[in-house]
C-alpha positions in Angstrom: 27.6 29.4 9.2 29.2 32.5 8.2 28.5 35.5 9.7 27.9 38.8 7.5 30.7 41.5 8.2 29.5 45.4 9.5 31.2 47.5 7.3 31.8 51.1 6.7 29.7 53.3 5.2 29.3 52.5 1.1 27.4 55.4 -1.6 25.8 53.7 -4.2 26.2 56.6 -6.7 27.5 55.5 -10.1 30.5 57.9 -11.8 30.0 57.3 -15.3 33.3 58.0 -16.8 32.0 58.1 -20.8 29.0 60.0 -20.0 27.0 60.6 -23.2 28.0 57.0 -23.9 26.6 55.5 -21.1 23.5 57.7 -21.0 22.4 56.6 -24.3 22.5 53.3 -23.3 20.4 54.5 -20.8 18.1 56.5 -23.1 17.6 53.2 -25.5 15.9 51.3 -22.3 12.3 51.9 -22.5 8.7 50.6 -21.2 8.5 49.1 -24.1 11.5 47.2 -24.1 12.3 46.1 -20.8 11.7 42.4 -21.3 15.6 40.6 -21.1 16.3 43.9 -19.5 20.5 44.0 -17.8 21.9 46.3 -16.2 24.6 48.4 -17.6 28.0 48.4 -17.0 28.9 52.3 -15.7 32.3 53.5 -16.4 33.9 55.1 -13.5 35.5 58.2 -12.8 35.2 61.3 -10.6 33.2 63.2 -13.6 29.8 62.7 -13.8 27.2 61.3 -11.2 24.0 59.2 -12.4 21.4 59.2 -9.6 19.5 56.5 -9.8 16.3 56.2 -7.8 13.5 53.4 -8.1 9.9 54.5 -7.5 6.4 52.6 -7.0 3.4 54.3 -8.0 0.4 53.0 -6.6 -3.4 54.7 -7.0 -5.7 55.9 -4.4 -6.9 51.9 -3.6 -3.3 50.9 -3.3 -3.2 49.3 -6.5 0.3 49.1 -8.9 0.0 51.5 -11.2 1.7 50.4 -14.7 2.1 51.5 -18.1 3.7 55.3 -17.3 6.3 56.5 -19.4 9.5 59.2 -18.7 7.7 61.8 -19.9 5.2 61.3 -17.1 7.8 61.6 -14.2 9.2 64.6 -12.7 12.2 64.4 -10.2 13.2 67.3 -8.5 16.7 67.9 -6.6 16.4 70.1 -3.5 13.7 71.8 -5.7 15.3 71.9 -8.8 14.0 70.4 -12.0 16.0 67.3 -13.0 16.2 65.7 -16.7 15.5 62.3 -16.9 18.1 60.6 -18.8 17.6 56.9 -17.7 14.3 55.1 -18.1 13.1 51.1 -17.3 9.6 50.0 -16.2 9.0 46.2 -15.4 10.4 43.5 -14.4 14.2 44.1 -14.5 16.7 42.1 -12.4 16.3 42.0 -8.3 18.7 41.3 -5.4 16.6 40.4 -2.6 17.3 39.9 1.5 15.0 38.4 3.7 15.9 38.9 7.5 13.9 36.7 9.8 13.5 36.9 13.2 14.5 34.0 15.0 14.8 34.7 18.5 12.9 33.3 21.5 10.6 36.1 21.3 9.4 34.7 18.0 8.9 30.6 19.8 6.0 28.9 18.3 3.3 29.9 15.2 4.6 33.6 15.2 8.0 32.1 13.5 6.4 29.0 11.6 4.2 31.5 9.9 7.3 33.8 9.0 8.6 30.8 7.5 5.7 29.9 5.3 5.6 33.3 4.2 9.1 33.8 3.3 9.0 30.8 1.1 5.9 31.9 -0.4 7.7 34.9 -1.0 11.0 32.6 -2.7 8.3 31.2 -4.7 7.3 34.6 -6.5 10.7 35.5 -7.2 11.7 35.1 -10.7 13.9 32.6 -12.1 17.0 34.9 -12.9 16.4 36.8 -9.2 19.0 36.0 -6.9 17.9 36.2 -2.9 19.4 35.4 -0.3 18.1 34.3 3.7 19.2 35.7 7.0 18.3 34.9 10.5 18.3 37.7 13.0 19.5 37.2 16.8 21.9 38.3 18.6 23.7 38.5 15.3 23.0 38.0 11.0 23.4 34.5 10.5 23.4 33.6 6.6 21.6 30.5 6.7 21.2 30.4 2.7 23.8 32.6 0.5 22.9 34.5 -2.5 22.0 33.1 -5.3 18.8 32.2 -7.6 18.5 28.7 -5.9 15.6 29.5 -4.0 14.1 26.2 -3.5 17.4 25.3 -1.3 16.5 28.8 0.2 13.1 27.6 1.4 14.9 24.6 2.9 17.2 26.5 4.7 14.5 28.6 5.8 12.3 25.6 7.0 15.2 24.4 9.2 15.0 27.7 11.4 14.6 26.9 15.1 13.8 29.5 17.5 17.2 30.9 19.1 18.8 34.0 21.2 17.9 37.1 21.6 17.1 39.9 19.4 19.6 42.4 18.1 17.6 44.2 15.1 19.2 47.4 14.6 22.9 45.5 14.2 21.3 43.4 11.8 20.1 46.0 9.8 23.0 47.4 9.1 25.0 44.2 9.0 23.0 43.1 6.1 23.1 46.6 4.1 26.9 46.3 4.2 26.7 42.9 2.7 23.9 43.9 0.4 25.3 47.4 -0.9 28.3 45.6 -2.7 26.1 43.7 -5.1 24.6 45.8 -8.6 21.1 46.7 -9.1 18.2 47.1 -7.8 18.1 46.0 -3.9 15.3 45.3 -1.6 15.5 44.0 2.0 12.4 42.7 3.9 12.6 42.4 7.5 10.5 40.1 9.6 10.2 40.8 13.1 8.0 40.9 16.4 9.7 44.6 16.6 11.2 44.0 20.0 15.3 45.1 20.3 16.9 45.3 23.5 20.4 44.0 22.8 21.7 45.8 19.4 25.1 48.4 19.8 23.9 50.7 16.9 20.7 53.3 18.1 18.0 53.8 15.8 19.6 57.0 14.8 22.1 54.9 13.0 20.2 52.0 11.7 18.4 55.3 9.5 21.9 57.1 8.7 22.7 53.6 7.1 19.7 53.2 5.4 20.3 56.7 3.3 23.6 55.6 2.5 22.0 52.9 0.8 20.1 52.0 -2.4 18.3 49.5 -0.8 14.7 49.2 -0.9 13.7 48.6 2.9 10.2 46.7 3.9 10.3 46.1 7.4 7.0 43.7 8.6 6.5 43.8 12.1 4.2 41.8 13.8 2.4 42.6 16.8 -0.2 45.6 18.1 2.0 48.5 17.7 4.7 49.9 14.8 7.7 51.1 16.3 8.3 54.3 14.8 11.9 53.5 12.8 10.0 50.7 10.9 8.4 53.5 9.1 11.4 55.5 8.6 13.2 52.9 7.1 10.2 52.4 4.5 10.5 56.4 4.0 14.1 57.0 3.6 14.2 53.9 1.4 11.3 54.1 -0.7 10.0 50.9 0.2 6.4 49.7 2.3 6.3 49.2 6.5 3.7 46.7 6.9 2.0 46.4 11.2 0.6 42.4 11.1 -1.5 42.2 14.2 -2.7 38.3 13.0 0.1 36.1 11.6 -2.4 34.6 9.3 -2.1 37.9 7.4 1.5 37.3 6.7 1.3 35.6 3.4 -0.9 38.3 1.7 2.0 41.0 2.6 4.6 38.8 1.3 2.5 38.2 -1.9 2.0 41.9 -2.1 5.7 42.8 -1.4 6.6 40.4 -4.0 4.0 41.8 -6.5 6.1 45.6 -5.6 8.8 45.0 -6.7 7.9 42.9 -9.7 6.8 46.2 -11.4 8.5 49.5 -10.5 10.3 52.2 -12.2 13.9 53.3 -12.5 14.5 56.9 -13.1 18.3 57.6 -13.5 19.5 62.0 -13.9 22.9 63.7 -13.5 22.4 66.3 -11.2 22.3 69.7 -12.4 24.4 71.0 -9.3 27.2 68.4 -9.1 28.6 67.5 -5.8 32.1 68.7 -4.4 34.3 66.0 -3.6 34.3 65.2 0.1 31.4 67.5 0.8 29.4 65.1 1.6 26.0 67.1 0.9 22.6 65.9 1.3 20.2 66.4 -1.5 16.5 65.9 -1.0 14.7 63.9 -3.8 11.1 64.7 -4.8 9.7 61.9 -7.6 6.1 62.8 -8.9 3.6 62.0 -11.9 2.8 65.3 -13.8 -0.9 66.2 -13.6 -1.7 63.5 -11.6 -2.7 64.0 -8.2 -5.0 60.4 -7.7 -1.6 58.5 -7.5 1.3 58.2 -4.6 5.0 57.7 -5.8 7.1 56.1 -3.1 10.6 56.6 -4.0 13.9 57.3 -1.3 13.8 61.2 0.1 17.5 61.7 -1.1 21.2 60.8 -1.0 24.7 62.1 0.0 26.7 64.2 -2.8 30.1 64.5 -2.8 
């Protein structure tokens, strides 16, 4: 099986070289017209930067909350007001990871219900969404490649046999360097018992990757206590950390990840202060829902300009 690469460090800031161009595409995409939704093709050059960030808005049960519009939205740059020039809400195209834990730790009904769940998961996933199954150990071992063929997915996944130990934070990153070079919008869900003893990379550096990346993160750990960089990762990222303390709750978080990312929103601005090439300045991102305090917006806290 082939093994995914650990590569540098890769920004997933588009340069959009014909800028009023391309933002009208942008500016055409609406709520309304998302079904058949593609993404654009950005032109690049080292003129203008489109941030693009996707949020979740959920209400004060936890439930999606649909049917907002840009107008509704405010994003704010290190405290400064940001016009919204790019707009989609629904169902547009997803590239999805799922990292399973395979090690010893996992022996038994911890890893045959990860199983069941991740394929429960491939089952949600849209016919045009392309996925793609890793198995965590002492390394990321592709065991299904990406591509929409989930039902060979689940096969693959169904094979998985306990093995080796665990080496989380490497695989983290591992798989963000494989999944940063694909176009999109990108969500990794990690399945683990939480335990690493064995990775190279500190936790320090499994969350330096994760801002470098556009990734949506939802780690699931199961057992009786979160470790504290599963919820980072969920912060930084705008995704969900989930703490399963009985398996048998598995497949409702799946179901409930799956149901996520099938409706969120894509907010795209050119900042108002452009980086400076090779500054490499970090720039907080506030996303929030004008007059609405009864809602939560999960979006990622920022990115590196320049």
């Amino acid at each position: 099986m082939p093994r995914l690469p650990i590569n540098s460090f890769r920004r997933r800031l588009y340069h959009v070289g014909v800028a009023m161009l391309c933002l009208a595409c942008w500016t055409g995409i609406t709520a309304s017209s998302t079904r058949g939704f593609q993404q654009p093709v950005a032109q690049f050059s080292t003129g203008v930067q489109l941030v693009e960030v996707y949020a979740t808005v959920t209400d004060a049960a936890g439930g999606l909350v649909t049917g907002l519009k840009r107008e509704d939205f405010e994003v704010r740059e290190d405290q400064d007001l940001q016009e919204i020039s790019a707009f989609a809400a629904g169902e547009f195209p997803l590239t999805a990871v799922l990292g399973i834990d395979r090690s010893w730790s996992m022996k038994g009904e911890p890893l045959r219900l990860a199983k069941s769940a991740s394929q429960a998961f491939l089952r949600q996933l849209r016919p045009s969404d392309r996925s793609m199954a890793v198995a965590i150990g002492s390394d990321a071992e592709v065991i299904a490649p990406l591509s929409n063929d989930h039902t060979e997915q689940q096969r693959a996944i169904e094979a998985l046999d306990p093995w080796s130990t665990t080496s989380l934070h490497d695989a983290i990153i591992s798989i963000l360097d494989r999944l940063d070079r694909e176009p999109g919008r990108l969500a990794l869900i990690v399945f683990s018992d939480g335990v690493d003893r064995y990775s190279n990379a500190p936790a320090s550096r499994v969350i330096e990757r994760a801002r470098q990346s556009q990734a949506l993160i939802y780690p699931i750990t199961l057992g009786r206590n979160r470790p504290p960089l599963a919820a980072e990762l969920a912060v930084v990222s705008g995704g969900r950390s989930f703490l399963i303390k009985d398996a048998r709750a598995l497949d409702e978080t799946f179901t409930a990840i799956a149901q996520e990312l099938r409706y969120q929103y894509l907010l795209g601005y050119a900042p108002s202060q452009p980086g400076q090439p090779g500054a490499h300045e970090w720039r907080s991102i506030r996303v929030t829902v004008k007059g609405r305090s009864d809602v939560r917006v999960r979006a990622r806290d920022g990115y590196t300009a320049g």
